[in-house]
N, C-alpha and C positions, 0 to 999 in steps of 0.2 A: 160794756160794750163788747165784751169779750167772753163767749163763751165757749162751753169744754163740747166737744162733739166727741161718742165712737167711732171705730174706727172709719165705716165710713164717710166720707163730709159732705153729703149731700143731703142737708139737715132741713132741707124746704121740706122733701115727702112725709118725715115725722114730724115735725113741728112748726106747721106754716103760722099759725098764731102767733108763737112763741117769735119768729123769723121777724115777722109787722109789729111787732113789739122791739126788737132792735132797730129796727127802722125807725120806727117812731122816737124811740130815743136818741139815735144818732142824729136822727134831723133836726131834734130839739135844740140839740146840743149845737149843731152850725148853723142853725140861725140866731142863735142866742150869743156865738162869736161872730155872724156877717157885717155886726155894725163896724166893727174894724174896717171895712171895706168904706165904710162912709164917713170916716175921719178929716177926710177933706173937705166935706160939706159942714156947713154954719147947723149944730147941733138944734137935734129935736126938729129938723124939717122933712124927714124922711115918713112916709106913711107905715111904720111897724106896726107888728103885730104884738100888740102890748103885751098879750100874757105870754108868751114867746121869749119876748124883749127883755122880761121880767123873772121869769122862772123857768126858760130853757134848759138853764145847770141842770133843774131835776133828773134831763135825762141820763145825766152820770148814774143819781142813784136808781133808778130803771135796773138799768145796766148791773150792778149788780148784783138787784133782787133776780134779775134774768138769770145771770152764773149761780147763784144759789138753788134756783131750780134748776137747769139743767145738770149741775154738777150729779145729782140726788139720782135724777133720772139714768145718767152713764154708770154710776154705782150698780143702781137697783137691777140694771141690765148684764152686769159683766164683773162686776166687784171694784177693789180697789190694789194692782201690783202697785207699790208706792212707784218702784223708778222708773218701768213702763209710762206708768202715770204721768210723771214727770217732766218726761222726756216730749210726747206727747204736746206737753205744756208750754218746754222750750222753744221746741219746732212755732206751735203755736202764736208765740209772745214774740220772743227775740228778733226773730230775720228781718220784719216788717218794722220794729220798732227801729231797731239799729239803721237800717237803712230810713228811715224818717227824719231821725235824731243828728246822722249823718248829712241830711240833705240841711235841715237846719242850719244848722249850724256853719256850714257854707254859704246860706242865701243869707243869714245875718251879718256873715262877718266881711260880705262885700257888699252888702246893702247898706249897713251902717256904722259896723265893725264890734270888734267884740270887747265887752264889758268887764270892768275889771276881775268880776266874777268869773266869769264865762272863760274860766280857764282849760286847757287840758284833762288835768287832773279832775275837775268838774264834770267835763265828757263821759270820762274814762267811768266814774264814779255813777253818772247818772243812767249809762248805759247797762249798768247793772240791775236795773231796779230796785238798789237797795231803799231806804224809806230815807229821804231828804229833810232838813228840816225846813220847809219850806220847797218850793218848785222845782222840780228836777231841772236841767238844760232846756230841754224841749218839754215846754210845763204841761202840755196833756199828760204826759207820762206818767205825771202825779197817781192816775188812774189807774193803770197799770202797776203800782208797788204794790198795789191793794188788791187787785187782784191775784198776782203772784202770791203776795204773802196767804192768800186764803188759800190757793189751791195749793202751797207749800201745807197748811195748817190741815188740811184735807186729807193730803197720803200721811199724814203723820195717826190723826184722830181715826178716821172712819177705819181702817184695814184693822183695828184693835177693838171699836165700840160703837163702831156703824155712825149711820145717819142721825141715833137718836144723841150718841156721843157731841158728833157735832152740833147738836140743837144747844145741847148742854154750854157744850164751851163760846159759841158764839152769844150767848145767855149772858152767861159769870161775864165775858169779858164786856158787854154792853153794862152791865151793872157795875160791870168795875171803873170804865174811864168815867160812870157820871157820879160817883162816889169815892175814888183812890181819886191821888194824884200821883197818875203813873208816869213814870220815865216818857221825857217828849215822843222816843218813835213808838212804844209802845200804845200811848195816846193817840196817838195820828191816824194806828192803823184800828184799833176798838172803837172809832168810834164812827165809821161804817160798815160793822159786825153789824148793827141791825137790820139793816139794808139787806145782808146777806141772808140772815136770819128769815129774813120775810119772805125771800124765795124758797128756803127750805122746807118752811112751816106749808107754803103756797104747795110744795112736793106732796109733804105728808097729808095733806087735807084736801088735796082734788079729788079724791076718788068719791070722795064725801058732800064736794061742792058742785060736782058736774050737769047737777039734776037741775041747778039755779041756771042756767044758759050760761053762759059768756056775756049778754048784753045785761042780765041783774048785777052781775059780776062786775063788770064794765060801769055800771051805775054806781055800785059803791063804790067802788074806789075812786070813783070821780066826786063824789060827792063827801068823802072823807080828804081828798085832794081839797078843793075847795072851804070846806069848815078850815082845816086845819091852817090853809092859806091867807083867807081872808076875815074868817072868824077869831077865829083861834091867835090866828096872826103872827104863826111858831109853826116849830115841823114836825113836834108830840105824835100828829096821826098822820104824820107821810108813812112811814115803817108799816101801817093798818092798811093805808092805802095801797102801797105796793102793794100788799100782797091779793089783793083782790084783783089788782089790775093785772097782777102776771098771772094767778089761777082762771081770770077771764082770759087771756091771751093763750092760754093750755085748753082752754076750751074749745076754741075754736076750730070747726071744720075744713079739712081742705075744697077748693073749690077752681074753678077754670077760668073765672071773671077776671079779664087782661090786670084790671085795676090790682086786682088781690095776688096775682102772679109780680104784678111789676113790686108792691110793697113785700113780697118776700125775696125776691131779687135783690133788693136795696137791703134787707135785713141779713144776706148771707153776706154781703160786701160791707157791713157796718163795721166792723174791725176796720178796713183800709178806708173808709169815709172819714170816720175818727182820727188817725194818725193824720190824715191826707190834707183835712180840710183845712188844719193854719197855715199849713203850706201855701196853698190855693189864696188864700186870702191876705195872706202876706203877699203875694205876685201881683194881687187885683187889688189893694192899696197903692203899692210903690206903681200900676201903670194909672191908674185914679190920680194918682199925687204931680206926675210927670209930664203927663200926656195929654188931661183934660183941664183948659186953663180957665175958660168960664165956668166951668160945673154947673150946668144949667140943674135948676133943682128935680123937676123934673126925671131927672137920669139916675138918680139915688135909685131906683127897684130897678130899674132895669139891670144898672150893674150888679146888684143884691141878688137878685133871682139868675142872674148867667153865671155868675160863679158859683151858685150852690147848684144849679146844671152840670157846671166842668166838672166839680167837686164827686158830683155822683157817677158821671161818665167816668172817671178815672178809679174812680172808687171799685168801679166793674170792672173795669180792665185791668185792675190792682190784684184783685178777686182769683178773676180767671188763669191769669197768666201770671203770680206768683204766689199769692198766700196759697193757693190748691193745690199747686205742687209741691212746695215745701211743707204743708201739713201731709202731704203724701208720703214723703222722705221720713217724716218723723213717723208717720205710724207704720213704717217698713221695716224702722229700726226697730221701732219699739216690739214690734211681733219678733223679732228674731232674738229678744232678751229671755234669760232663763225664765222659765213657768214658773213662780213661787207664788200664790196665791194668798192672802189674809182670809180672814172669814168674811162671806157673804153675809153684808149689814142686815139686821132685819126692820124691815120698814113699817112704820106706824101708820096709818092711814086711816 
C-alpha cells in the first residue's frame, strides 16, 4: 500500500495505472475489514460482495508487488544513496503511522480499555516497526514491518549489485522460509519476498510485455487469480498473478475520463485510506452498537457504504494536508545530504 515515489510526489502524471491499482487494493482491503461495521447485525444478513468478503486481504499482497515495482523504477531513474534513500522512507512511513497508532490506542483505551498486552512498552515497540511476533498494537502495521524491512533490504543490496542483486536475494530468501526453518522474525518477513519479487520481475519485463495491452495483461492475471483461488484452491499462482496484474497496471495510459481521475486520486491517498480505515470503522461500530437499537436489516449497506465514503473523504484530506507535506520535509532534507552515489543498477529488461 505503500509505495517509494522520486523526489517529486505527484505520482498520478507517471504512473496513473499503477495509482488505480493502489486504489483497487486499498479498497479491497476496507471492504474486506467493513464487516466490523456490521457486528451488531444477526450474522450473514448483510448483501456482501462475496469475493471481496472472501479475499479482500489479497489487497495487501497487491500492495506489495506495487512497491516492488515502483521501488525498480526510482532506481532505474536516479540510483540508489542508501540514507537519502532512507530517509525519504522515514518521512514516508513514520509521521502517518505514529500519528494512527497514536489515535488507536486512545479510541481503544476509552472505548474499551486496554488489554493486558496492549502495554506501553508494546506502543513503544510497535511504533517501531520492528517485526512482531504476531500483531503489532495497531495490527495493520503488520504491513508496514514488511515493507520497511524491504526497503531497509534495498539501500543495503541494489547500491552494491543493482536490481538484478535484489531479484537474487528476494529469490534465496523465498526458497529459504519454504525449505529452512528460519528464526520466527526472519520467517515472517521471507515469506512475502515473493509478492515483492513479482513486482520487480513485473519492472524488468514490461518493456517486453507492453505489446500484450494492459487488458491481455489484466486477463491473465485475473485468470491465474481465479485457477489458483478456486481451482487450485492455494496461493502457488497468486505471486504469477501479481505480476501480470501490476505489469497491466504499468501499462496503462493516462487519460481525462472523471471515473479514471477520481481512481488515481484514491490511489495517491491509499497510504492514509489504509492506516485511516480501522479507525473509521471502529467509530461506525461503537455508533452502530449505541445508537441504533432496532438495527433494521435493511441498514447494514447503507452503514457499510457511508463509512467507506468517510473513510475515502478523509483519506483525501489525510493526503493533501499532511502526508504531502511531510513527504516534502523529507525530500528537502534528503537533497541537502552529502552526494555519494553507489553505482547505477543495470537493468535487465
Amino acid at each position: 500500500m505503500i509505495l517509494l515515489k522520486p523526489d517529486s510526489i505527484a505520482p498520478s502524471s507517471r504512473l496513473p495505472g499503477i495509482q488505480m491499482a493502489r486504489a483497487v487494493a486499498a479498497l479491497s482491503v476496507v471492504y474486506f475489514h467493513s464487516r466490523a461495521v456490521l457486528d451488531p447485525f444477526p450474522k450473514d444478513t448483510a448483501y456482501s460482495l462475496a469475493w471481496l468478503t472472501n479475499y479482500g486481504w489479497l489487497g495487501v499482497d497487491l500492495f506489495f508487488a506495487i512497491s516492488g515495482y515502483v521501488i525498480c523504477l526510482v532506481v532505474s531513474k536516479s540510483g540508489v544513496r542508501p540514507v537519502p534513500f532512507i530517509v525519504r522512507r522515514v518521512f514516508r512511513l513514520y509521521p502517518l503511522w505514529l500519528a494512527t497508532l497514536t489515535l488507536f490506542a486512545t479510541l481503544v483505551w476509552l472505548w474499551r480499555g486496554l488489554r493486558p498486552a496492549e502495554t506501553v512498552g508494546f506502543y513503544l515497540y510497535s511504533a517501531t516497526l520492528l517485526p512482531t511476533d504476531g500483531f503489532p498494537l495497531y495490527f495493520v502495521g503488520w504491513s508496514l514491518q514488511h515493507e520497511m524491512a524491504f526497503y531497509l533490504a534495498c539501500a543495503i543490496i541494489m547500491p552494491v549489485v543493482g536490481i538484478q542483486g535484489l531479484v537474487v536475494f528476494l529469490a534465496a530468501s523465498t526458497a529459504a522460509f519454504h525449505l529452512i526453518n528460519l528464526p520466527w522474525f526472519l520467517s515472517q518477513l521471507a515469506q512475502y519476498h515473493v509478492d515483492f519479487l513479482a513486482g520487480v520481475l513485473a519492472f524488468t519485463a514490461i518493456a517486453r510485455l507492453r505489446f500484450m495491452g494492459s487488458t491481455v495483461l489484466f486477463l491473465a492475471g485475473a485468470a491465474l487469480l481465479l485457477f489458483s483461488l478456486h481451482i487450485w484452491r492455494g496461493l502457488a499462482f497468486v505471486p504469477i498473478a501479481l505480476f501480470f496484474l501490476v505489469a497491466g497496471a504499468a501499462s496503462i495510459s493516462p487519460s481525462n475520463n472523471i471515473v479514471f481521475r477520481a481512481a488515481v486520486g484514491i490511489g495517491d491517498s491509499s497510504y492514509s485510506l489504509y492506516l485511516l480505515h480501522p479507525l473509521v470503522l471502529l467509530a461506525a461500530k461503537a455508533a452502530t452498537t449505541t445508537a441504533i437499537l432496532d438495527r433494521p436489516l435493511w441498514i447494514e449497506e447503507p452503514i457499510r457504504f457511508t463509512s467507506i465514503a468517510v473513510i475515502i473523504v478523509m483519506s483525501v484530506l489525510s493526503w493533501r494536508y499532511f502526508e504531502r507535506p511531510v513527504i516534502n520535509l523529507g525530500n528537502r532534507i534528503a537533497r541537502q545530504l552529502p552526494l555519494r552515489s553507489g553505482p547505477s543498477p543495470k537493468l535487465s529488461r
